[in-house]
N, C-alpha and C positions, 0 to 999 in steps of 0.2 A: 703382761704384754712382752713377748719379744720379740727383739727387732734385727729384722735381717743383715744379717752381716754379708758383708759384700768383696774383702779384702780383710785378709791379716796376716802382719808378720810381727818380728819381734820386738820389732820398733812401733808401728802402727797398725790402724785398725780401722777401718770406713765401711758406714752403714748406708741401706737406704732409708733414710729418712722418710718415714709417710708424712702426710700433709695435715696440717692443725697440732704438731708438735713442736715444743718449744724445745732449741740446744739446752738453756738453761734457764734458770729462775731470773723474771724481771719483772721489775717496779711495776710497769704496765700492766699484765697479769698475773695481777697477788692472788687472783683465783684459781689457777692453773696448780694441779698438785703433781702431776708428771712429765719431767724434762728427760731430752735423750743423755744427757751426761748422766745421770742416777739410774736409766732404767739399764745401760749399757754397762756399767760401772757393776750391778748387782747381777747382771746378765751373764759377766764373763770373771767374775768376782774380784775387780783388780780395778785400781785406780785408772781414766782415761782424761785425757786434756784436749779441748778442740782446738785444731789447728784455723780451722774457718768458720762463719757462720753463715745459716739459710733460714731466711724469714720464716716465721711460724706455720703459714699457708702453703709454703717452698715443697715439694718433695726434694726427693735425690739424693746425689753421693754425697755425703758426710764426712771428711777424715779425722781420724782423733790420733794424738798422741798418745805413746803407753808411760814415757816417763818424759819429766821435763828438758833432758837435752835434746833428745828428738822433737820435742813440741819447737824449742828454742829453734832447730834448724832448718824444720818447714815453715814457719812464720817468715823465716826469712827468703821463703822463695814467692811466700805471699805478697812482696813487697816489691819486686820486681815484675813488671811486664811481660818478659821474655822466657819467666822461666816455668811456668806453670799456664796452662792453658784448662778453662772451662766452659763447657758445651751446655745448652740448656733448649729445652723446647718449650713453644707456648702456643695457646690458641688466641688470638686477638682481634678485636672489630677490624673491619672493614678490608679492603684487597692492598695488603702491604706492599712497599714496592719490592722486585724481585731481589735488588743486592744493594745495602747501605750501611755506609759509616755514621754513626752519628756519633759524634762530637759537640758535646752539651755539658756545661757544669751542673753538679749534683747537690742540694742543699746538704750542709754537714749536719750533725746531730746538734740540739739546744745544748749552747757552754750552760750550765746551771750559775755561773757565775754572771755572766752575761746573758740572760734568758733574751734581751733586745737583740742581737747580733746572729746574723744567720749568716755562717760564711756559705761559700763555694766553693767546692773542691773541682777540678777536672775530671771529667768522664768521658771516657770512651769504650762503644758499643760496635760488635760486627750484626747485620742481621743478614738473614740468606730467608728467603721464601720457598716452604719446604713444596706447599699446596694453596688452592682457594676454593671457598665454597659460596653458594648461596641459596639462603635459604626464604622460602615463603611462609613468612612470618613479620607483621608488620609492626615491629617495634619503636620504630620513632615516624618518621614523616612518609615512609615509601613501602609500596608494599611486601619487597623482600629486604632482605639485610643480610650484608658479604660477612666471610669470614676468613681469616687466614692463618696455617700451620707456618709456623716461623723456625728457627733456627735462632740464636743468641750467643755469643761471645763476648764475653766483659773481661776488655783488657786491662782496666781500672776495678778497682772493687768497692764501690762506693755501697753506705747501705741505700738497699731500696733503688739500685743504680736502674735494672733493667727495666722495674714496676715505673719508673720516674720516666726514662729515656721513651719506653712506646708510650706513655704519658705523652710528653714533648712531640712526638711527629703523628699525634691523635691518633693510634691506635693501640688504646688503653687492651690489656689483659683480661681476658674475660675471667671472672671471678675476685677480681682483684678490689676491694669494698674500699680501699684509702684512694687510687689514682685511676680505678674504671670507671665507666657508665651505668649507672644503678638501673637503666633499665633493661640492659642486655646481661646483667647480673642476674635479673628478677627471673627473665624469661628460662634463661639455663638453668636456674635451679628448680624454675615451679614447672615446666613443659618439659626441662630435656634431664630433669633430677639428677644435678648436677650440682650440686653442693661447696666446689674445692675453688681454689688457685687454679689457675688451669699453667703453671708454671713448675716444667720439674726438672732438676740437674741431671743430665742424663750422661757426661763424661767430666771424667777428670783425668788430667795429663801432667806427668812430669816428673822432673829425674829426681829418683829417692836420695834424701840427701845424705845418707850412708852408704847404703850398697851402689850409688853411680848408676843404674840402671834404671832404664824405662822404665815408667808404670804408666799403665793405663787400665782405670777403671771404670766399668760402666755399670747404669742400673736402669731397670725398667721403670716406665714413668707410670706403670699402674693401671690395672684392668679398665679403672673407671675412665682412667685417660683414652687406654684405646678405645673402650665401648665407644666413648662421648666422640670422638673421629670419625667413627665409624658410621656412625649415628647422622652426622650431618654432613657427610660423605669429602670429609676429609682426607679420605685413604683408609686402608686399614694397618694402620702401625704397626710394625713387628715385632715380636718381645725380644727388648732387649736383652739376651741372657747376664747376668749378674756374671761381671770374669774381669780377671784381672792379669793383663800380658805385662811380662819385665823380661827383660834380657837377663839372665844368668851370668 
């Protein structure tokens, strides 16, 4: 399997991630035998370090490091608000409102040490409403049921931030099996054969911490994505061309 490269210089390297692939090996799926660090790593035959992470289901831009000062130095813009900006789209129930902050704490991961103790961390979410649909299809009480193309900005990087966040103002992620609605899951994959996440990283921004210069990376969110838009007349999305702009 290889996997589309999206960006690369001497420092770094970002892929598009397709969707049901794991960055790396974890406890949770000790079944899973292909992670994007190994198949990229044998892809391009040279060690890579990720600077970020996107949930298994996740497509989209990926960045990796090629050696560890350069990992050291985007890490540290992952940690700031201001210095790196990420664009996402999704398909989610019901007619979302057109422009909202939401500002919601994010459960943190289980301390193994304290398995009792579930902190909170701060989260904050931009959403823009791209499009809305509705469809005649009677999946829970009525006999159509809305949909909405979103837009996403996570100015916090919580895991599971944005899967959580439309969680919180009930309009879970269609596909999404931990924080959606199982039966607008069911319907998209058994009528509209639609299998995925319907969540994919579609930009990434921010100044390279060596060369000083813009980047900005983009990547398409995937045939199936746009079919599945198209399909429930969402619009018909445009392919993203895979490109990467930096001032010189």
């Amino acid at each position: 399997m290889n996997l589309e490269i999206i960006y690369q210089d001497e420092h770094y390297i970002a892929i598009n991630k397709p969707p049901g692939l794991l960055v790396h090996r974890s406890p949770i799926d000790q079944h899973e035998t292909r992670f994007a660090i190994q198949l990229l790593r044998d892809q391009i035959n040279q060690m890579v370090f990720p600077v970020h992470r996107l949930d298994k289901p996740t497509s989209g831009v990926l960045l990796f490091a090629l050696n560890k000062p350069a990992l050291i130095q985007a890490q540290a813009l992952f940690h700031e608000k201001n210095l790196i900006e990420k664009r996402y789209i999704a398909v989610v129930r019901g007619y979302s409102p057109e422009m909202l902050t939401i500002d919601h704490p994010v459960k943190a991961q289980i301390d193994k040490r304290h398995p009792d103790k579930r902190n909170h961390l701060p989260g904050l979410t931009f959403l823009k409403t791209l499009a809305n649909t509705e469809i005649q299809a009677n999946i829970e009480t009525y006999p159509s049921s809305r949909y909405s193309l979103v837009q996403l900005k996570p100015i916090t990087g919580r895991r599971h931030q944005l899967r959580y966040h439309m969680k919180h103002i009930s309009h879970p992620i269609i596909g999404d099996a931990k924080y959606g609605r199982g039966r607008h899951n069911r319907y998209f994959e058994q009528e509209l054969g639609c299998k995925r996440l319907l969540l994919a990283a579609t930009e990434l921004t921010f100044t390279h911490p060596i060369k000083k210069t813009q980047v900005n990376i983009a990547a398409d969110p995937g045939a199936d994505f746009r079919k599945l838009c198209h399909t429930i007349n969402l619009g018909n999305l445009p392919r993203l061309s895979p490109r990467c702009n930096n001032a010189n």
